[in-house]
C-alpha positions in Angstrom: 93.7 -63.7 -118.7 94.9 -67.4 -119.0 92.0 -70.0 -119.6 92.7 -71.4 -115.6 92.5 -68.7 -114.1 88.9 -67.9 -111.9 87.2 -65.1 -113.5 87.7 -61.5 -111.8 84.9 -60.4 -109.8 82.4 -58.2 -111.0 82.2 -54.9 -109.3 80.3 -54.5 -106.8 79.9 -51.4 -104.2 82.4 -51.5 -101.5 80.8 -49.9 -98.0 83.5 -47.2 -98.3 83.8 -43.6 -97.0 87.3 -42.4 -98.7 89.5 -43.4 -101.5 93.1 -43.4 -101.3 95.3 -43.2 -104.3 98.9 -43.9 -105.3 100.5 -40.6 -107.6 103.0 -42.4 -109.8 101.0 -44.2 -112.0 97.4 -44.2 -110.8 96.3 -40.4 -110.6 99.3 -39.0 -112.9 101.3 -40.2 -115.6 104.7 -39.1 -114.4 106.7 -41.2 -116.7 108.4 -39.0 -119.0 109.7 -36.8 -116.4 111.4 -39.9 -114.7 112.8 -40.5 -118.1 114.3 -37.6 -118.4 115.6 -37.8 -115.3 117.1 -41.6 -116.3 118.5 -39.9 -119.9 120.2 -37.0 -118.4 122.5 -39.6 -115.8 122.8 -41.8 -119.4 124.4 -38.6 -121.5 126.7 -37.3 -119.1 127.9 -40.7 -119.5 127.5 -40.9 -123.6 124.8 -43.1 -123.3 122.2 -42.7 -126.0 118.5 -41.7 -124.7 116.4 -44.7 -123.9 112.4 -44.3 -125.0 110.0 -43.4 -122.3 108.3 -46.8 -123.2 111.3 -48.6 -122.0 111.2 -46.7 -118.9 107.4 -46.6 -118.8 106.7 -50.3 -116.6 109.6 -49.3 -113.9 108.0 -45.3 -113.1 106.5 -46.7 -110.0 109.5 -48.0 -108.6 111.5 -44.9 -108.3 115.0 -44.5 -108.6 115.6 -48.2 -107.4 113.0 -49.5 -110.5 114.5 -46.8 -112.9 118.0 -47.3 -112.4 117.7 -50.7 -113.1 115.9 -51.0 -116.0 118.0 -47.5 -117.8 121.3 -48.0 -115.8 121.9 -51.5 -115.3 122.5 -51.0 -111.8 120.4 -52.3 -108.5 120.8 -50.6 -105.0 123.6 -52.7 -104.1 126.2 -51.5 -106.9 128.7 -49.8 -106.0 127.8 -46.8 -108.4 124.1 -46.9 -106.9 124.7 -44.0 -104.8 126.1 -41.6 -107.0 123.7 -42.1 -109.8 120.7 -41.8 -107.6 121.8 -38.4 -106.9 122.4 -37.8 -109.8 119.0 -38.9 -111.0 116.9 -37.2 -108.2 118.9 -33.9 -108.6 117.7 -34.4 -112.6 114.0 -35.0 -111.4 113.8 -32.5 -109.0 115.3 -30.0 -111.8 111.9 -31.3 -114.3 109.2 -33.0 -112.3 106.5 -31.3 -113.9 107.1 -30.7 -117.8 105.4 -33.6 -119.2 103.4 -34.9 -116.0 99.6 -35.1 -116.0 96.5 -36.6 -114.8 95.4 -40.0 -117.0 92.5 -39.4 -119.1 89.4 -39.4 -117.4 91.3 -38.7 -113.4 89.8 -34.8 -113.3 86.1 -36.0 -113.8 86.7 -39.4 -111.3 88.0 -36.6 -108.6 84.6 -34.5 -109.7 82.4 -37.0 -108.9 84.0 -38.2 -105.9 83.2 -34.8 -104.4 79.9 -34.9 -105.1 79.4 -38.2 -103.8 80.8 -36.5 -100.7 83.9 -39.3 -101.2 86.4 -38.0 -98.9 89.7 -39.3 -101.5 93.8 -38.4 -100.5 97.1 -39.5 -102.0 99.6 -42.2 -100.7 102.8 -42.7 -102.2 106.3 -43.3 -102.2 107.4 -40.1 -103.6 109.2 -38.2 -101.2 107.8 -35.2 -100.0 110.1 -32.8 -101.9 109.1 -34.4 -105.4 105.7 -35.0 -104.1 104.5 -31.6 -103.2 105.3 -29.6 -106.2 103.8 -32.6 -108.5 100.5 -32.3 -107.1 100.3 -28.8 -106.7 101.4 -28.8 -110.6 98.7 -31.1 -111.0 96.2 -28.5 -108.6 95.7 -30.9 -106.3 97.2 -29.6 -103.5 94.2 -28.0 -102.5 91.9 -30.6 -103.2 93.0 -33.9 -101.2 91.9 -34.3 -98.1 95.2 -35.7 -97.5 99.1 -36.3 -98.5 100.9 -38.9 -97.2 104.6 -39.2 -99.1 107.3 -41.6 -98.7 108.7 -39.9 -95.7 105.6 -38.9 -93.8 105.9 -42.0 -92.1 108.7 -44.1 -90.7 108.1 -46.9 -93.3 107.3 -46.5 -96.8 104.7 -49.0 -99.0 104.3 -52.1 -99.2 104.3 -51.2 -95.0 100.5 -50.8 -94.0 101.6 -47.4 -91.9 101.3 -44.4 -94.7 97.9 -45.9 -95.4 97.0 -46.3 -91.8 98.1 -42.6 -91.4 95.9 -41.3 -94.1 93.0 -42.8 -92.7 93.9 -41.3 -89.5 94.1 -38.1 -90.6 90.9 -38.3 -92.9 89.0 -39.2 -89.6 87.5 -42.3 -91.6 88.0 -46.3 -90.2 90.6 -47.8 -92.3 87.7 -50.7 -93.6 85.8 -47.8 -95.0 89.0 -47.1 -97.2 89.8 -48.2 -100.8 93.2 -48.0 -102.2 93.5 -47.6 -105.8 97.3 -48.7 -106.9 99.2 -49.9 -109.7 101.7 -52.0 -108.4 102.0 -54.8 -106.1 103.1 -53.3 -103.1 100.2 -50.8 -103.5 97.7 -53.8 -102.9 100.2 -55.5 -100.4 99.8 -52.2 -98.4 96.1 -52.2 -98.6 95.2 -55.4 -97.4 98.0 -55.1 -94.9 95.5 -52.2 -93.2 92.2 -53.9 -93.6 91.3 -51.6 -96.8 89.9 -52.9 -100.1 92.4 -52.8 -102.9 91.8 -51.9 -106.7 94.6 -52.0 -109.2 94.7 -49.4 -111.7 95.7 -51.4 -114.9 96.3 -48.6 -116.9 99.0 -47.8 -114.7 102.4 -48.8 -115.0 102.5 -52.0 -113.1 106.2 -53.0 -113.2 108.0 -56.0 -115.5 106.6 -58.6 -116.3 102.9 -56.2 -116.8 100.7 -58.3 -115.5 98.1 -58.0 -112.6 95.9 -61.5 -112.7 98.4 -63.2 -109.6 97.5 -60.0 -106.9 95.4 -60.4 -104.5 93.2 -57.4 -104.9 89.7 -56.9 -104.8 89.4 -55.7 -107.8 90.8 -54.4 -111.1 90.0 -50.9 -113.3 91.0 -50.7 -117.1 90.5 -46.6 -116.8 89.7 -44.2 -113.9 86.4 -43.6 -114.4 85.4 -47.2 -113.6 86.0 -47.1 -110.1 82.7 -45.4 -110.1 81.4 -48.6 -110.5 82.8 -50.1 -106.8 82.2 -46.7 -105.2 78.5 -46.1 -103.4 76.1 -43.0 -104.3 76.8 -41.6 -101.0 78.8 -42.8 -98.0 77.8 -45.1 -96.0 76.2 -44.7 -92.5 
């Protein structure tokens, strides 16, 4: 953290009912399936494979993020189109060989359930890669909610999916926390009155740095969210 910069607060439990978490970099490291995804449009093209480490910050900016960084190409190119297809047909084809929950995301979700912590998933996925993730994952049966990019008529950083969730989990959205590793994830939170904790060992995007959001506050693993989470919840 550079030497001006206020220290981070300590944690310090948030009077919340539900946590609400991003996929892509926050439950589930999905990053070598993207990769492959990004290496299959690169070799029809005689392109040698990049490493999923050069890939690895851009995961949770989909195809716009991944494209970019293994393509060279933003949304306005005129070859954007054609290689999104082409790279969302190559997910869809392998979206969960290599995916799985971070270290340490089976026994947070444990302990949020017996907390009675109500906890869903917001993201930007759409629902078609979204669904068979987290039922790879077996997690489809667990959330208490789903919300994908489409659920909604506007995607993150928009406050709506996470409005939406909270809707549907029958919980005030100020009793909400969203856990998130990139910037629009805590945009998104604040934007619906929810507290905001950025999952550093995420992905967080280029350049990989956190210190600047405006977040409540910041996790170096899953399991210590435990540490901003009551016993019980509140009320």
């Amino acid at each position: 953290m550079p030497a001006d910069r206020a220290p981070r607060p300590r944690p310090t439990t948030l009077p919340v009912a539900a946590v609400l978490f991003d996929l892509d970099g926050t439950l589930a490291d999905t990053a070598g399936d993207l990769a492959l995804a990004v290496n299959r449009v690169r070799r029809v093209r005689g392109l040698e494979p990049l490493p999923v480490e050069a890939l690895r910050a851009h995961a949770s900016a989909g195809a716009r993020g991944l494209l970019g960084a293994g393509m060279g190409v933003a949304p306005d190119h005129a070859d954007y189109p054609q290689l999104r297809d082409e790279f969302l047909a190559n997910y869809a084809a392998g979206l969960a060989m290599t995916t799985r929950l971070f270290d340490g995301v089976a026994a947070l979700l444990r302990e949020l359930d017996a907390r009675m912590l109500r906890w869903g998933i917001v993201t930007n996925k759409a629902t078609r890669f979204t669904r068979p993730v987290v039922e790879a994952l077996g997690l489809d049966a667990r959330a208490g909610v789903i919300v994908s990019g489409d659920t909604t008529a506007h995607p993150k950083p928009h406050p709506e999916p996470l409005l939406h969730a909270a809707r549907l989990l029958e919980v005030d959205a100020s009793q909400c926390v969203y856990v998130g590793d990139d910037l629009r994830d805590v945009i998104a939170g604040n934007a619906a009155g929810m507290s905001t904790i950025v999952a550093e060992y995420g992905y967080l995007g280029n350049p990989a740095s956190a210190d600047e959001w405006p977040a409540t506050g910041w996790i170096a693993e899953p399991l210590a969210l435990l540490q901003w989470l009551p016993q019980t919840p509140p009320g």
